[in-house]
N, C-alpha and C positions, 0 to 999 in steps of 0.2 A: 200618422206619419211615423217611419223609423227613423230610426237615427242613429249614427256613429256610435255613440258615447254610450247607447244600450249595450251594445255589444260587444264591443273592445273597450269598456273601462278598467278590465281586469287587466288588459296588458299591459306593460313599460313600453315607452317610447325607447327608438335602438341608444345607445351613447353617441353622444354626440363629442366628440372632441373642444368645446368653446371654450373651457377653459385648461389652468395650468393645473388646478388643485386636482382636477380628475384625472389627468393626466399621469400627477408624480403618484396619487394612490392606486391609479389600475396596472400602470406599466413600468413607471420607474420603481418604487417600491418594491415589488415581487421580483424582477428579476436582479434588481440588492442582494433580495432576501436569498434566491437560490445560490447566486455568487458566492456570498460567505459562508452560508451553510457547505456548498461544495466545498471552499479551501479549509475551513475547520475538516471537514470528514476526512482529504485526503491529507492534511498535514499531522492528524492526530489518529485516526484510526484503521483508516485503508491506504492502499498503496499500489502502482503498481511500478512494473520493470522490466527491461527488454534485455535478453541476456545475450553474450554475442561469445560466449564459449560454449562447445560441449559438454557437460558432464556427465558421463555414461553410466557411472556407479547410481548416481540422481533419476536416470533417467530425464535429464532435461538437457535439450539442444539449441543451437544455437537459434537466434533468432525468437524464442518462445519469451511469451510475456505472462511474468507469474504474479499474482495477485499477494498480497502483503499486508498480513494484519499488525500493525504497528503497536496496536497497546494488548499485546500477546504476552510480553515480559514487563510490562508496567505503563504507563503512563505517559507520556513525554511530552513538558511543552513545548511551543515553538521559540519561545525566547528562555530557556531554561538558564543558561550562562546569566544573562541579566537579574531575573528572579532568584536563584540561588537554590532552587529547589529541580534534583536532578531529575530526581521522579517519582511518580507515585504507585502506591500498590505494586513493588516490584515482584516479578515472578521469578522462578529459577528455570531456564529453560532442559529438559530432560536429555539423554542420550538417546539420537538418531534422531533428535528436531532436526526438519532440512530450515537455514535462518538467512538470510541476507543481513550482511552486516559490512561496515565501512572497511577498507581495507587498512591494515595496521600502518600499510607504511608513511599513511597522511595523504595520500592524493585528494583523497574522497570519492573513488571510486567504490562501488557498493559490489561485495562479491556476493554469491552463494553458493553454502558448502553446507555438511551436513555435522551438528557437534557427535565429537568424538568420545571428547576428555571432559570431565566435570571436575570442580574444585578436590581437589586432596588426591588426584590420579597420579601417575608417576608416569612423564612422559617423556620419547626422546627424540622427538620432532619440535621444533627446529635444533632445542638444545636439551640434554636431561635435566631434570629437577620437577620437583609436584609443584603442581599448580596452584596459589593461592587461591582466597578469597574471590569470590568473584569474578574468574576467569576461566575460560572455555578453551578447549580445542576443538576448532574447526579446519578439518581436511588439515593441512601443516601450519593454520595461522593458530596463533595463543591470540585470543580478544578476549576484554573486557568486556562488561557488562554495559560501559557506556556506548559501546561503538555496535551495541547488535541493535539494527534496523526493525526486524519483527520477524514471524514465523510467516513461512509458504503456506499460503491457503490453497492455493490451485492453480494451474494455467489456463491462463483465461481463452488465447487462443494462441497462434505461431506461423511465422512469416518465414519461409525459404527464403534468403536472402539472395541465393542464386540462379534463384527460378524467374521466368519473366514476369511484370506485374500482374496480366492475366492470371497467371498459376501461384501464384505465390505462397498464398490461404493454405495450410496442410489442413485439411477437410478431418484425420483422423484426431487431433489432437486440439480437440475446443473442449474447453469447460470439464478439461482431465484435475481428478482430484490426487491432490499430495500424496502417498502413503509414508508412513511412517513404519519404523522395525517396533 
C-alpha cells in the first residue's frame, strides 16, 4: 500500500497563522526592519526634492525631482544639535557642484544653485569682501558649510505642473544625469 508520508515528507506543511510568535517573526519584524532601514537611508544618505523654479543656466525646471546624496560633503546626523558632533569626514565641495542647500534666510526652505565662490575668493554678490573659512557662493547666496544639504546626483524624473494629470510625466527627462563644468 502507498501512502502519503512516502512521498511528501520532504515537504513543509504551508504557515499557518495559530500563533503570535510567527506572526511578529514573518511579518511584523521584516517590515520594522525595511522601515528603519528606509528612514536611516533617506535621513543620512539619499534624498530626494521637488523643485518648483526654473533654473535654466542648471538646466533644471520647474517641477523636476532631483535626487541628493546627502553624505557628499560629510556625514550628518539626524540629531547632531544634541550630540554635539556637526559632522563627519567632512568634504569641501568643488567649483560648479550643482548642491541643494537651506536657504540663508532661516525659513528652511531648500534651494538649488550651483557653487560659484570657494573659501578665500573675493566676491561682490550680495556684498564685497572674501569669503571665509568654510563658506561658499551659491548663485548670490554666501552658505555655510552647515547649511549645504548634499550634491545633485540626477533627476530622477519631472511633473509638468500645468499639464493635465494624464500628461504630466515629461517622457524626455527620467533618470537625466547631473553634469558638472
Amino acid at each position: 500500500m502507498v501512502t502519503k508520508k512516502r512521498y511528501f515528507r520532504t515537504f513543509k506543511k504551508p504557515l499557518r497563522w495559530k500563533g503570535g510568535k510567527r506572526f511578529l517573526r514573518y511579518v511584523v519584524l521584516p517590515a520594522f526592519t525595511a522601515v528603519v532601514l528606509m528612514l536611516v537611508v533617506r535621513t543620512m544618505f539619499f534624498t530626494q526634492f521637488a523643485l518648483s523654479a526654473d533654473q535654466p543656466g542648471l538646466d533644471l525646471m520647474n517641477g523636476d525631482r532631483v535626487l541628493v546624496n546627502r553624505a557628499a560633503y560629510g556625514l550628518h546626523l539626524p540629531f547632531e544639535e544634541l550630540l554635539g558632533t556637526p559632522c563627519y569626514r567632512q568634504r569641501d565641495p568643488q567649483r560648479g557642484d550643482i548642491v541643494a542647500y537651506y536657504a540663508p534666510d532661516g525659513t528652511g526652505e531648500i534651494l538649488v544653485d550651483s557653487i560659484s565662490g570657494l573659501p578665500g575668493d573675493t566676491v561682490t554678490t550680495p556684498q564685497r569682501g572674501i569669503l571665509p573659512a568654510e563658506t561658499y557662493l551659491a548663485g548670490a547666496s554666501i552658505v555655510s558649510h552647515q547649511q549645504l544639504v548634499g550634491r545633485i546626483v540626477c533627476i530622477t524624473y519631472s511633473v509638468d505642473p500645468d499639464a493635465r494629470w494624464w500628461q504630466c510625466l515629461r517622457q524626455d527627462r527620467l533618470l537625466l544625469k547631473a553634469y558638472y563644468d
